[in-house]
N, C-alpha and C positions, 0 to 999 in steps of 0.2 A: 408405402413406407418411405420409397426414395423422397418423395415431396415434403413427407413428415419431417426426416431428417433432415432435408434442405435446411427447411424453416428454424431447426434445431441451432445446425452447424450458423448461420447468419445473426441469430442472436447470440447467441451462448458466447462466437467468439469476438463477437463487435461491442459485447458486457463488458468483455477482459479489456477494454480502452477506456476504463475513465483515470484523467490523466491530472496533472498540476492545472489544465484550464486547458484552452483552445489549442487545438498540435501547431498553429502558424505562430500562435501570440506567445506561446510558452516555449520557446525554442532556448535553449542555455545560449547563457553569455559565452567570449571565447574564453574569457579566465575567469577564476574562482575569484581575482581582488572585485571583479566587477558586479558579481551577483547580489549584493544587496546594494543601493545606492547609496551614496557616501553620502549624498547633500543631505542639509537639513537637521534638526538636534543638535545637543551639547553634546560635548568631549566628557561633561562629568557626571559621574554616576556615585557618588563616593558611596552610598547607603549600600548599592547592591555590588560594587568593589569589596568593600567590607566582610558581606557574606559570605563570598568566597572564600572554601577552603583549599583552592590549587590557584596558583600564579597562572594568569592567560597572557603569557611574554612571546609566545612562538607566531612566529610570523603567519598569516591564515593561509599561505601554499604548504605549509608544513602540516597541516591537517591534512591535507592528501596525498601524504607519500607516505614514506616508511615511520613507521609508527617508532621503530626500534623493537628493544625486546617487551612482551608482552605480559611484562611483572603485572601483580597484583591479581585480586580477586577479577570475578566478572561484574564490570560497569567501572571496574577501575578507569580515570583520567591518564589516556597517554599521550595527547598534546591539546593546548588549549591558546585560542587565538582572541584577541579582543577585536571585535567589529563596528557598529558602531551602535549611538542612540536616537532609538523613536520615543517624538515626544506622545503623550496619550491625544494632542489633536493630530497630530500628524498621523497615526495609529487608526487612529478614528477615521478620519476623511482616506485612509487608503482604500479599508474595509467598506465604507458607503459608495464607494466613486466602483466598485471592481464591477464587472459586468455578471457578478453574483453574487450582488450589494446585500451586505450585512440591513438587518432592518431592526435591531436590537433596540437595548437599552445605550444609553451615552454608556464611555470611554468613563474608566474611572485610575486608569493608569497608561502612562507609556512604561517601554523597555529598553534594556541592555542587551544587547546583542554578543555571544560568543559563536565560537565554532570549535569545536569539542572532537577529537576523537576517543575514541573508550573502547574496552575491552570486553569483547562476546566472545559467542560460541558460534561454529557453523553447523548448520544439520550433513552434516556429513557422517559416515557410518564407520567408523567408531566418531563420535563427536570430534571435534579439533579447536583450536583457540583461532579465534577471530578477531575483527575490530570493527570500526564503523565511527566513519564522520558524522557531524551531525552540526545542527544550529541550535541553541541554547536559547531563550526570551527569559530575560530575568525582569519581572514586573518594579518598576520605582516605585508601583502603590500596592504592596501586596496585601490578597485579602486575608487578614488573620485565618489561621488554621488554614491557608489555601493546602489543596492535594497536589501530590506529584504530579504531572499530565505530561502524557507523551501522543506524538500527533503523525500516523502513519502516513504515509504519500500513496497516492495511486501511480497510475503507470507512468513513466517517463523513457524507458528504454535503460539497458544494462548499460550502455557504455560509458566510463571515466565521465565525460563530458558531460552525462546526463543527471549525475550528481543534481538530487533537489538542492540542497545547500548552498548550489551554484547557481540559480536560478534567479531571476531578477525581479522581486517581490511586489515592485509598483507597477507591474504591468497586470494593466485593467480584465483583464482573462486571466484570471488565477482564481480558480477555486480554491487551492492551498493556504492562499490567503484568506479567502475567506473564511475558511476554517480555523489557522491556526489565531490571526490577530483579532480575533472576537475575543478570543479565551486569553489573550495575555492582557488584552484592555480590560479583562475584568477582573486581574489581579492572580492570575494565574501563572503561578512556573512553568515554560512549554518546553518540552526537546523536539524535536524534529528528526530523526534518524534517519539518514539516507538508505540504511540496511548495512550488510558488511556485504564486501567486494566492491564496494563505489572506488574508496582511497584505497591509495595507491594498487591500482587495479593491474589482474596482470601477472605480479609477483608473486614466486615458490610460496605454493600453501596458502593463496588466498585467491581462489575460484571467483568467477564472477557474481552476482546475488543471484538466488534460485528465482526465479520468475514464478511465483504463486506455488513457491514451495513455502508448506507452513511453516515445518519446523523450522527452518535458516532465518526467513523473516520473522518470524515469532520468537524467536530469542534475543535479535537485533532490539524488537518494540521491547522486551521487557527488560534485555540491559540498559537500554537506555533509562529507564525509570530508577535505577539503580547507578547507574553515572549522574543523574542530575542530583540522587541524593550525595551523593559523593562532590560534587561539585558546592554543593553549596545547602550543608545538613540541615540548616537551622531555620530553610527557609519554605520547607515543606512538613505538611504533617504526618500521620503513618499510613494516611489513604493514597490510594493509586487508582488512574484512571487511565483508560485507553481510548484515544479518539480515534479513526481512521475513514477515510473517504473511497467509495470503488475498491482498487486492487488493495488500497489501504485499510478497507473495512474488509476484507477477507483475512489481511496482515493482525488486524485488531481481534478478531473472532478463533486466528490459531493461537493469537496470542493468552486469547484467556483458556483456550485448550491445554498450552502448556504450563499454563499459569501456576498450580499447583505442585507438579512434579518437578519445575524447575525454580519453585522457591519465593515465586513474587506473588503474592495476594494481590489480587482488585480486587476495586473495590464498586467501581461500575465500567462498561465498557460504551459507545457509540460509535456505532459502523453505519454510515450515509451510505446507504444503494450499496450493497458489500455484493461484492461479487464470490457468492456462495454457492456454490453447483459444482456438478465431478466433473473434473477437469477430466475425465476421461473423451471430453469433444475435439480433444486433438489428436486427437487419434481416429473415433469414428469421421471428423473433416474429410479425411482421405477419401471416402465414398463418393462424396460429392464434388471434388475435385475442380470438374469440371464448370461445376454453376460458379465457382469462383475465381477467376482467373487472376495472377499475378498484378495484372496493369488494370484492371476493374475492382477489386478489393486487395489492396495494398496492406491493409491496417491488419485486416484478419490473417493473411499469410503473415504479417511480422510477428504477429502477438504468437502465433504457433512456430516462429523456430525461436524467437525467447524462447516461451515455454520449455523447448525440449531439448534447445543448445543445451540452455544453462544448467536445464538438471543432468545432460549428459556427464556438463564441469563436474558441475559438483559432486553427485553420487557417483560416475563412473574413473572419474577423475581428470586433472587438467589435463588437456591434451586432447579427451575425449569424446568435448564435443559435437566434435567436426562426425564422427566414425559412423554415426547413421544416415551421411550426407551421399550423394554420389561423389565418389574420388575428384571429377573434372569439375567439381560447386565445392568444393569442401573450402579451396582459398577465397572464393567471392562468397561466402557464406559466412565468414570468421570474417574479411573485411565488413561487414555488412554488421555484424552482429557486434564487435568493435566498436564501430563510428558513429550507428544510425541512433539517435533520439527518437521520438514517438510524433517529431515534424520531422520526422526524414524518412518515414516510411516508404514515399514513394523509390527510396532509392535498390527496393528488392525488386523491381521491375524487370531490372537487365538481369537478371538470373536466370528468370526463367520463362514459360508462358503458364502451366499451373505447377500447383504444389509439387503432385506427384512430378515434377522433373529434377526436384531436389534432394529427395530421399531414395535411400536405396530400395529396389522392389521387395528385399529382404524384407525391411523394418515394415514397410505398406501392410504388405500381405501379414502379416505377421500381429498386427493392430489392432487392424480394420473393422473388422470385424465385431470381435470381441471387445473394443471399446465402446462401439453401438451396444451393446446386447444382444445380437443378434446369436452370437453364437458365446461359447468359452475358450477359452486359452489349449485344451488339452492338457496332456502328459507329458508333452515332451516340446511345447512350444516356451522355452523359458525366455525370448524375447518378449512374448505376448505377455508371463509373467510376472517379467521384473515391470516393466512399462505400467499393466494394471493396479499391481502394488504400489506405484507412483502417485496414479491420477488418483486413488484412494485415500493414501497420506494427504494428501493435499488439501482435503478437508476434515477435518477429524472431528471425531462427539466430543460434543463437551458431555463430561462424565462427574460424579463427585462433586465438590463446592462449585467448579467451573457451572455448573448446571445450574447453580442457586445467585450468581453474581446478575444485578442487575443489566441488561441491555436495552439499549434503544436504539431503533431502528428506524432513522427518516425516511423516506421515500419518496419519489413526485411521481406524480398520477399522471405528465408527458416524462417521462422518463423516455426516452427513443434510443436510450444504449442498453438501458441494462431494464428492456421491455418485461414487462407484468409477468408473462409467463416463465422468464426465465427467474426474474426475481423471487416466484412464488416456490420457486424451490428450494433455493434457500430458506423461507419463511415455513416450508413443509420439515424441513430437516431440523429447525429448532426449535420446533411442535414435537416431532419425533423426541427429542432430545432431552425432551420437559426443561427447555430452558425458563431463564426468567424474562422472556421479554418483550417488547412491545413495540409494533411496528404504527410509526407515528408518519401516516399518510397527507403527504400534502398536494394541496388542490394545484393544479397546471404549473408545478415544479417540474425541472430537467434535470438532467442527473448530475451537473453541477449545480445548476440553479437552486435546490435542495439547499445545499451549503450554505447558500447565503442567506434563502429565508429561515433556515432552521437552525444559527447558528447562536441565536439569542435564547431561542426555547434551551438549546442544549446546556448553557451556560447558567441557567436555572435548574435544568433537571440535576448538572452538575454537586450545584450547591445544594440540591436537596441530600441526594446520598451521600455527597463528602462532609457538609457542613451541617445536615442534620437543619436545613433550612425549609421555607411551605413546599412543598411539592408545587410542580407549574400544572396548569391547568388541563384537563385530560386533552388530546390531539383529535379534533372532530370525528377523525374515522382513522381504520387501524386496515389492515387487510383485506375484511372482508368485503371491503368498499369496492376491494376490483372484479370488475364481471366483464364481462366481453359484452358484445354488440346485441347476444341476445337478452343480455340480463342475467348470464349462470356467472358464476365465481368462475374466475380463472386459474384453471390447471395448472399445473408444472408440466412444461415442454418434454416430451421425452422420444428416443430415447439421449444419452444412455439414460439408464435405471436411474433411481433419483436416491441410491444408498450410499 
């Protein structure tokens, strides 16, 4: 079993790393003026000026700080910055040039560029008001009746700095890119949400983002479809879409989970390579400890104290957490968790030699175990089941309409992060689920690379469900195209359990 779970703990949590692009190439700028490049395009936009229903007068560092008070509904505008404009060749040749080149159809618009923050909700228990920066793509050629669309991020690391919004969008390793400028070239309104806790991070009552907590993130994706209509009503129709990549197609998948009870209809969703599986493998990691060391897997140890900082913050409360750490790591764990981006992972090295020298033996012991399946929680280990109840939320059924919304699900057959088996659990669970949807397998894509070849397909399958357009042509193979070495279909990794 220990070699089983080896194999478990190495993929499951090297999945949780698909990111804005390369962790070297996609490193943030040092400030927020500098994330998108100024050169190039006109000053004017009057057409999509026009549409606008809020003044974007605020300076674009005033998107991330103090929002003020947090009046209005949720997706209310509480600061709005003007950025600049991509023309549609300029648009065009970013998405061909990225090193997960767009292979579409031509450019039929460039954009206007905002930066937006708006007003959510945080998953926190009882709920509380939140906010969330974000980048705005307002299309100069939009396609009549275009849909809302909002466009999840994957991993880039919690701290201020790692702000996607902040990100430098013409650099050639950007899957983000790849994703979100296909879909504004084709006449599509985009938001971009950073999540809430990006801006003004830090500050009373705003925790940092949950790290693959659905509900916080999944409210973020759906306020934002509800800020953009607030931004600018007249320039979307009454469809809503969810695109998301990696940690952003799990963002996209709780999004249409809450979709319903929290009031936002979609109306199709696409989750590229979603990383979909129980997060209950940061907890079982601890078993294996040893096969992974701090200074030999870096990525895997950061992606597991995100994870469990941040839902410490949020659900246990700010302040909080540090308090499953060991006392003499709790300060170089919070600078760590503060500063480091998803290219600075190497910087959890000096902490420790493995995991287990971070957490206290309480919280280990206490886990370990029972987030394998090996054993249960008992009667009286309420560490083992507030933490269970965690990794559980974190993936939720889709239940009711959410079951009946179309999905599509890219996928590349080299995928080497978010490997077959681990994927195919997620694809077993929205079997389970009687979802609607369909996993569109592509031949010797990577788990960015995907993005780029399958970002024209999406922009058709797009129009088919929003715009009532041909449907695109069925995707060669779908799932059951993956078998292992001997010819059998490939299983879901397990443990933990796959519910």
């Amino acid at each position: 079993m220990r070699k089983k779970l080896g194999i478990l703990v190495l993929v499951a949590t090297s999945g949780a790393l698909g990111s804005l692009g390369a962790c070297s190439s996609s490193t943030p700028t040092a400030g927020p003026d500098a994330s998108v490049d100024a050169g190039g395009g006109s000053d004017a936009a009057t057409g999509v000026d026009a549409a606008l229903a809020v003044s974007c007068n605020d300076a674009i560092e005033a998107v991330y700080g103090d929002p003020g008070a947090l009046a209005g509904d949720r997706g209310a505008i509480l600061k709005c910055a003007t950025d600049r404009v991509w023309t549609r060749d300029e648009l065009e040749a970013a998405a061909r040039k990225s090193d997960y080149p767009y292979t579409g159809k031509p450019f039929t618009s460039g954009a206007k560029v905002f930066r937006v923050t708006f007003r959510t909700e945080r998953g926190t228990t009882p709920p509380t008001p939140g906010y969330s920066s974000s980048l705005v793509f307002m299309p100069d050629a939009p396609t009549p009746g275009a849909p809302a669309v909002v466009a999840a991020h994957g991993t880039t690391g919690p701290a201020a700095s790692c702000a996607p919004s902040r990100y430098t969008f013409t650099s050639t390793a950007n899957a983000f890119l790849s994703m979100v400028f296909p879909l504004v070239g084709a006449g599509y309104p985009v938001i971009a949400p950073d999540y809430a806790g990006y801006a003004n991070y830090g500050a009373p009552g705003n925790p940092p983002s949950g790290y693959f907590a659905s509900e916080d993130v999944g409210k973020s994706v759906l306020d934002g479809l509800r800020a953009l209509r607030k931004l600018a009503p007249g320039a979307v129709s009454d469809k809503n879409i969810v695109v998301g990549h990696s940690q952003g197609g799990h963002a996209a998948l709780s999004a249409l989970a809450l979709s319903e009870t929290y009031g936002v209809p979609l109306s199709g969703v696409v989750a590229y390579a979603p990383v979909w599986f129980n997060q209950a493998i940061y907890g079982a990691a601890f078993l294996l400890a040893d096969q992974f060391p701090l200074d030999t897997s870096p990525f895997l140890n950061a992606t597991g104290l995100w994870y469990l900082y941040s839902h410490g913050e949020l659900l246990d409360g700010q302040g909080k957490g540090g308090d499953i750490y060991v006392p003499a790591k709790r300060a170089a764990v919070k600078e760590f968790f503060d500063t480091a981006c998803i290219g600075d992972a190497d910087k959890i090295k000096p902490l420790g030699k493995l995991m287990t020298d971070l957490y206290t033996t309480e919280f280990i012991d206490s886990v370990k175990l029972a987030a394998a399946g090996v054993t249960d929680c008992g009667p009286t280990n309420e560490i083992c089941k507030k933490w269970l109840a965690r990794y559980a939320a974190d993936r939720p059924h889709l239940t009711g309409r959410a079951a009946t919304v179309p999905v599509l699900v890219p996928y590349g057959s080299k995928d080497e992060t978010l490997t077959s088996d681990r994927a195919v659990c997620g694809f077993d669970r929205l079997r389970s689920d009687n979802a609607a949807y369909k996993v569109c397998l592509t031949k010797d894509a990577s788990h960015s690379g995907v993005v780029g070849m399958r970002s024209g397909y999406v922009n058709d399958w797009i129009a088919n469900v929003a715009l009532g357009a041909p449907a695109p042509p069925a995707c060669d193979q779908d799932e059951k195209a993956l078998v292992d070495d001997a010819g059998a279909p490939v299983k879901c990794a397990s443990p933990p359990p796959n519910n």
